[in-house]
C-alpha positions in Angstrom: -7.8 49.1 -22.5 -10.5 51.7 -22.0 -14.3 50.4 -21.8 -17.2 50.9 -24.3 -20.8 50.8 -23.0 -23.2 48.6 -24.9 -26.7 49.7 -24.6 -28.8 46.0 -24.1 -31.6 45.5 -26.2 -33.2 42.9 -25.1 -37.1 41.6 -23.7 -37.8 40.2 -20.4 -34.1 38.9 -20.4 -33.6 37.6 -24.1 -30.9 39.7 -25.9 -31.7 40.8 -29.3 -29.4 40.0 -32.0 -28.2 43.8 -32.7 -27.2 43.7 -29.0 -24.6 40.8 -29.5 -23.7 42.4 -33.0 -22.3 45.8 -30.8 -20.3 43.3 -28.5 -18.7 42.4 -31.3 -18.2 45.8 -32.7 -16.9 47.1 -29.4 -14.2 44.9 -28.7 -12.8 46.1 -31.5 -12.2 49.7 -29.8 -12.2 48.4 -26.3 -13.8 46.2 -23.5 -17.7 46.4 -23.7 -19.6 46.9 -21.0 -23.3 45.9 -21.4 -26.2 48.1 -19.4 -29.2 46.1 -19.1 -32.7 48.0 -17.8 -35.5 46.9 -17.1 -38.0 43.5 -16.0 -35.4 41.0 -16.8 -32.1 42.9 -16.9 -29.7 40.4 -14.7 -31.3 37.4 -17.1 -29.1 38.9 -19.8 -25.5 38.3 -17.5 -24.7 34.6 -19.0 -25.8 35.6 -23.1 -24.1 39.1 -22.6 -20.9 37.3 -20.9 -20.4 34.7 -23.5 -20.0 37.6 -26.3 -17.9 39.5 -24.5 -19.0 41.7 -22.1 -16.5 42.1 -18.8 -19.3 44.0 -16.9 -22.8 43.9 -17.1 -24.6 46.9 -15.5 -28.1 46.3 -14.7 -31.1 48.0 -13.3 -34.4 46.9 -13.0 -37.6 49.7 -12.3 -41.3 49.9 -13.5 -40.0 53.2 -14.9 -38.5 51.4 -17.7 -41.8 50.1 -19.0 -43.9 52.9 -18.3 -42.7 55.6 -19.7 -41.0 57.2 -23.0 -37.2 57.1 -23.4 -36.3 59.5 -20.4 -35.7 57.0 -17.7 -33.2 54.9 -20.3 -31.2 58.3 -21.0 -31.2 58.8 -17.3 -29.7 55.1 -16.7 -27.0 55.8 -20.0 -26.1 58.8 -18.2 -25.5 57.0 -14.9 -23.8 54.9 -16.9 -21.3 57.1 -18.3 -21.0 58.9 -15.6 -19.6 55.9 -13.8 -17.6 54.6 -16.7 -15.8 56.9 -18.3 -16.0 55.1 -21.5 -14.5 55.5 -25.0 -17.5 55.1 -26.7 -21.6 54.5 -26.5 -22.8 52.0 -28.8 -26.7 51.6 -29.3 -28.8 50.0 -31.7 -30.0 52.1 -34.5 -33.7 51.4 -33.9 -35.7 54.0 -33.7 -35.9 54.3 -30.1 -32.3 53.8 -29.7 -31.6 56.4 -31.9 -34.2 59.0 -29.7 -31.8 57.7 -26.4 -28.5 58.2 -28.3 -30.0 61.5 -29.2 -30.1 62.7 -25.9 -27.9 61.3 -24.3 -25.6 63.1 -26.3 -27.0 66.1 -26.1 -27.1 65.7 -21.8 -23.1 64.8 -21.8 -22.0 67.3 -24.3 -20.8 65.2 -27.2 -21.2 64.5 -31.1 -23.6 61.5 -32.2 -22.9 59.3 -35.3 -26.4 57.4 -36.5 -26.8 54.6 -38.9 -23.0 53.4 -38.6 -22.4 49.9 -40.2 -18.8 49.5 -39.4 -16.4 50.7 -36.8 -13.0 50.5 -36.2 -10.3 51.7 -33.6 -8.7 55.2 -35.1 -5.8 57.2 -33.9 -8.1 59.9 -32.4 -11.2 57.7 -31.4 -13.5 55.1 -33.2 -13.7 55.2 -36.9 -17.5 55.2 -38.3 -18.2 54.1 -41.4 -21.9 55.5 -42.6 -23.8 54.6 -46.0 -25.5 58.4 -47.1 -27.1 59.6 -49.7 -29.6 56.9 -50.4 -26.7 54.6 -50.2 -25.1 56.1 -53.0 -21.6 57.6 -50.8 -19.8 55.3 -48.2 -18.1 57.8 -45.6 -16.1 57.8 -42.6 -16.3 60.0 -39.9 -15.1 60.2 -36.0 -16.6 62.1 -33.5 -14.1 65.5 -32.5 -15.9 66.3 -28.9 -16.8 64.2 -26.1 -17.3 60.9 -26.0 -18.6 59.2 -29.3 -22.3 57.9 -29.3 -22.9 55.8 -31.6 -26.3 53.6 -33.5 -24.8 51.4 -35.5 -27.6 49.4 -37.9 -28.2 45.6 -37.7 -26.6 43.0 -39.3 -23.5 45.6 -39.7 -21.5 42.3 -37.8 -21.5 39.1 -37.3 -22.4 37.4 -33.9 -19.2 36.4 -32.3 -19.4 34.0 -29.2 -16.0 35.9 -26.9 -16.3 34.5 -23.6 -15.5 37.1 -20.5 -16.1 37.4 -17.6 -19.6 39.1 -17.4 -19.4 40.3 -14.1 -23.1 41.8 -12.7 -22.8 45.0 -11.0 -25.9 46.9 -9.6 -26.5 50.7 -11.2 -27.1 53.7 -9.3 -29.7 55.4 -11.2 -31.3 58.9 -10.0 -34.3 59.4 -12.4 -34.9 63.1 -13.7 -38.5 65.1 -13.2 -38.7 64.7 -17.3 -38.6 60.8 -16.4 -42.5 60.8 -15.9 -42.9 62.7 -18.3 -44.8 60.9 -21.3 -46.5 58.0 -19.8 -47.0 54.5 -21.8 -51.2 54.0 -21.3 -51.7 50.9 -22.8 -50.2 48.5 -25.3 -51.1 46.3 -27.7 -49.1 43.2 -28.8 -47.8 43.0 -32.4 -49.4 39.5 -34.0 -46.7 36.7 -34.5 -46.1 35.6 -37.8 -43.0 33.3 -36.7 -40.2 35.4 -38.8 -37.6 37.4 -38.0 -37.8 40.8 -37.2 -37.5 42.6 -40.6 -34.6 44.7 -39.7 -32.8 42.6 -37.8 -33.2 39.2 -40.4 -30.6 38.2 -42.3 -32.6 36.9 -45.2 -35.3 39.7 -46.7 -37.9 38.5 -49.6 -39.8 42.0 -50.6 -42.6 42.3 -53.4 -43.7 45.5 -55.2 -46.0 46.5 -57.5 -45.8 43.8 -59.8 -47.1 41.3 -56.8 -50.2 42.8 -57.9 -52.9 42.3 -55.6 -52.5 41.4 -51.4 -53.9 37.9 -52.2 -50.4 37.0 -54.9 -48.4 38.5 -51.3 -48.5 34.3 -49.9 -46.0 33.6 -53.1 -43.7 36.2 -51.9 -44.7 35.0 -48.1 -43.8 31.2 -49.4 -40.2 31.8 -50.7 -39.6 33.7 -47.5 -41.0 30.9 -45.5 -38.5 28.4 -47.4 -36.0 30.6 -46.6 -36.3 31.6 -42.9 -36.8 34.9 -44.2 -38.5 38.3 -43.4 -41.0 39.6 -45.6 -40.8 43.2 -46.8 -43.1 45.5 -49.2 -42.1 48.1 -51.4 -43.8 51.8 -51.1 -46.0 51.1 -54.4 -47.5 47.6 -52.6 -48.2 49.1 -49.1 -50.0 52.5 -50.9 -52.0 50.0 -52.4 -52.9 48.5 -49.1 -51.5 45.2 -50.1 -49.1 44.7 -47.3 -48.7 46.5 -43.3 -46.7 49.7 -43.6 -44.7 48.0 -41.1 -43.1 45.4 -43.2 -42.2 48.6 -45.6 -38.6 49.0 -47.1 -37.6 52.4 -48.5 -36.7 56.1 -47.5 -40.1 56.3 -45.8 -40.5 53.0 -44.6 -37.7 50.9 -42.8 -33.9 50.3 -43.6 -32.4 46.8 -43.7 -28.9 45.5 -44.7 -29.0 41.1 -44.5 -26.9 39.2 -45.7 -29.5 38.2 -48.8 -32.0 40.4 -50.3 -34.5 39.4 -52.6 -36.5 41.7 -55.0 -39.3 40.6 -56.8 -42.0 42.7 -59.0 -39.9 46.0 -57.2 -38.5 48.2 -60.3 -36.2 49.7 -58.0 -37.3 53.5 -57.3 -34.4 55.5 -55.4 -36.4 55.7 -52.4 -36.6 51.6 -52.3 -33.0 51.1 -52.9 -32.5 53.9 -50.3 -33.7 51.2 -47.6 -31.9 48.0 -49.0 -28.3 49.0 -51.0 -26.3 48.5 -48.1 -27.6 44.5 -48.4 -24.4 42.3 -48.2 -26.6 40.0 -51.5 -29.2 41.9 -54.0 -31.1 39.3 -56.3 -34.0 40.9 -58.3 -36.8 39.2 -60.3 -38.3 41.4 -62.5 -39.9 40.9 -66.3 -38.2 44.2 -67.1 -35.0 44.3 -68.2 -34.5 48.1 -68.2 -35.9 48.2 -64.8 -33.1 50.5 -62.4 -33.2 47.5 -59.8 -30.9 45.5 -62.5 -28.6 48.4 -61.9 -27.5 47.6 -58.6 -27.7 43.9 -58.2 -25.3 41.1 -57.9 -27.6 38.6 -59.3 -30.8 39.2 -61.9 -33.4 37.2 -63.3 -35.8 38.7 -66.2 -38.8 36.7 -65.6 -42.8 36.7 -64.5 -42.2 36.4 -60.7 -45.1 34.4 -60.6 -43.1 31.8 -62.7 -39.7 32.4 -60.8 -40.7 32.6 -57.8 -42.5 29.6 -57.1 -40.2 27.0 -59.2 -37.3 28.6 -56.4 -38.9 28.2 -53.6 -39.8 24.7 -54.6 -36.1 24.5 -55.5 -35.5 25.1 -52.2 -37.6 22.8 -50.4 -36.2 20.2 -52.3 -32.6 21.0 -51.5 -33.4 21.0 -48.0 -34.9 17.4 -48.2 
C-alpha cells in the first residue's frame, strides 16, 4: 500500500487534535507517515504510533522556530523526496495552508485547500470541499503530481489505530530563502482554559443581539457548561465587544464542530460562510424571520438572555 505523509502539528511534543484527525483520514488512502519538526518532534513517536502512523520522520533545528514557513517546506520536501508518497495531508490552518502552498508549487503538483472528507478514488484521493459560502458540496482529485492536501478540523473523528510508529531521523538541506523572514519576538496568547476555536468540537457564538461586551459572560457561561469554544459574529467584534480572534465568518475564522450554537446572530451570508459545514446548528434568536432559522437543525424564538441562561443551568444540572 503506497504511503501518505502527515504533516505533525503539534507543540513541544503534544500532537494537536487536527494532526490525529489526518491519521485517520490517511489510512483511508494509504499508510501515513507522520513528519514531526521541530523542539519536541521525537515526543510525538508514541501519540503519532497509537493512531496509526508506521513511520514517524522527525527533525529537530532552531530553524523551525525562528523563522517563517521556509524551513518546514524545505523539511516537506525532504520528505517527499524520500517518500514517494500518494498524498500530502496538512492541517488547514493558516500556516499550513502557506506550507501546502509551496510545497506544491516546489514539487510541481495541484493543491486541494479546505477539504473535509477524503476518500481513495480510482485515479488518486477523492476531496470533498464545501464552496461557495457553504452553499455547493464538490469533489475534486488532483490530475498532476502528487496531491497536497489541507483538510479542515473536525472533518474526522480521532481513531486510536495502533502501528508500529517507527522513528526515523530526516535529512533536511535548508534553502538560502530558509533565513529568510526572521521570527523577532513573540508574545504568548492569554489562556482562557477552552479549546482552540477551530479545532473545538462544541462552538457557543453571540452576535449583535449580545448587546454590549459585558452580556459576552452569558454566552462565555453556556460555553463554559459545555466545554465549549466561544466565538463572535462580525457585527459583535466591529463593535469591539469580543477579540477579532474568536471571529466566525468569511473574514474571520472557519469552524465545522460537531455542535454549533448561535445566539443573538441573524445569520448574514458571510457568518454562515464560517459555520454551515457544522455537523449540529442550534440558533436562539427573538426573530423568527431571521435567515439563521433557515439553515438550522434546531431553533428557538426567544430573548437569549432568557434562553440562554435557563440552558446552561439546564446543563449543570444534568451533569450533577
Amino acid at each position: 500500500m503506497a504511503e501518505v505523509l502527515v504533516y505533525v502539528d503539534h507543540v513541544d511534543g503534544a500532537v494537536r487534535k487536527p494532526t490525529l484527525e489526518l491519521l485517520t483520514l490517511a489510512r483511508r488512502i494509504g499508510e501515513p507517515v507522520a513528519v514531526a519538526l521541530g523542539s519536541g518532534a521525537g515526543g510525538t513517536a508514541a501519540t503519532l504510533a497509537e493512531h496509526g502512523a508506521v513511520k514517524v520522520l522527525t527533525h529537530e533545528a532552531a530553524e523551525y522556530a525562528d523563522y517563517l514557513v521556509v524551513p518546514k517546506v524545505d523539511a516537506l520536501q525532504a520528505a517527499h523526496e524520500a517518500v514517494s508518497p500518494a498524498a500530502v495531508l496538512v492541517p488547514s490552518s493558516a500556516e499550513g495552508k502557506e506550507i501546502a502552498a509551496r510545497l506544491a508549487l516546489r514539487i510541481g503538483s495541484g493543491i486541494i485547500t479546505d477539504a473535509v472528507d477524503l476518500e481513495a478514488g480510482d485515479e488518486g484521493p477523492v476531496a470533498t470541499q464545501s464552496v461557495f459560502a457553504a452553499a455547493y458540496t464538490t469533489r475534486s482529485r488532483v490530475s498532476k503530481g502528487t496531491p497536497v492536501i489541507t483538510v479542515k478540523p473536525n472533518s474526522a473523528a480521532v481513531e486510536p489505530a495502533p502501528a508500529a510508529g517507527a522513528v526515523e531521523a530526516l535529512s533536511v538541506s535548508f534553502s538560502e530563502k530558509a533565513t529568510g523572514t526572521k521570527v523577532t519576538a513573540r508574545t504568548p496568547r492569554e489562556s482562557t482554559g477552552r479549546p482552540e476555536l477551530t479545532e473545538a468540537a462544541i462552538v457557543v457564538s453571540g452576535g449583535r443581539g449580545v448587546n454590549g461586551a459585558e452580556n459576552f459572560a452569558v454566552i462565555e457561561a453556556l460555553a463554559d457548561s459545555l466545554g465549549a469554544a466561544v466565538g463572535a459574529s462580525r457585527a459583535a467584534v466591529d463593535a469591539g465587544w469580543y477579540p477579532h480572534t474568536n471571529q466566525v465568518g468569511q473574514t474571520g475564522k472557519s469552524v465545522s464542530p460537531q455542535l454549533y450554537i448561535a445566539a443573538g446572530i441573524s445569520g448574514a451570508i458571510q457568518h454562515r460562510a464560517g459555520m454551515q459545514t457544522s455537523k449540529t446548528i442550534v440558533a436562539i434568536n427573538k426573530d423568527a424571520e431571521a435567515p439563521i432559522f433557515e439553515l438550522v437543525d434546531y431553533g428557538v424564538v426567544g430573548d437569549l438572555f432568557d434562553v440562554v441562561p435557563q440552558l446552561t443551568e439546564e446543563i449543570r444540572t444534568r451533569k450533577g
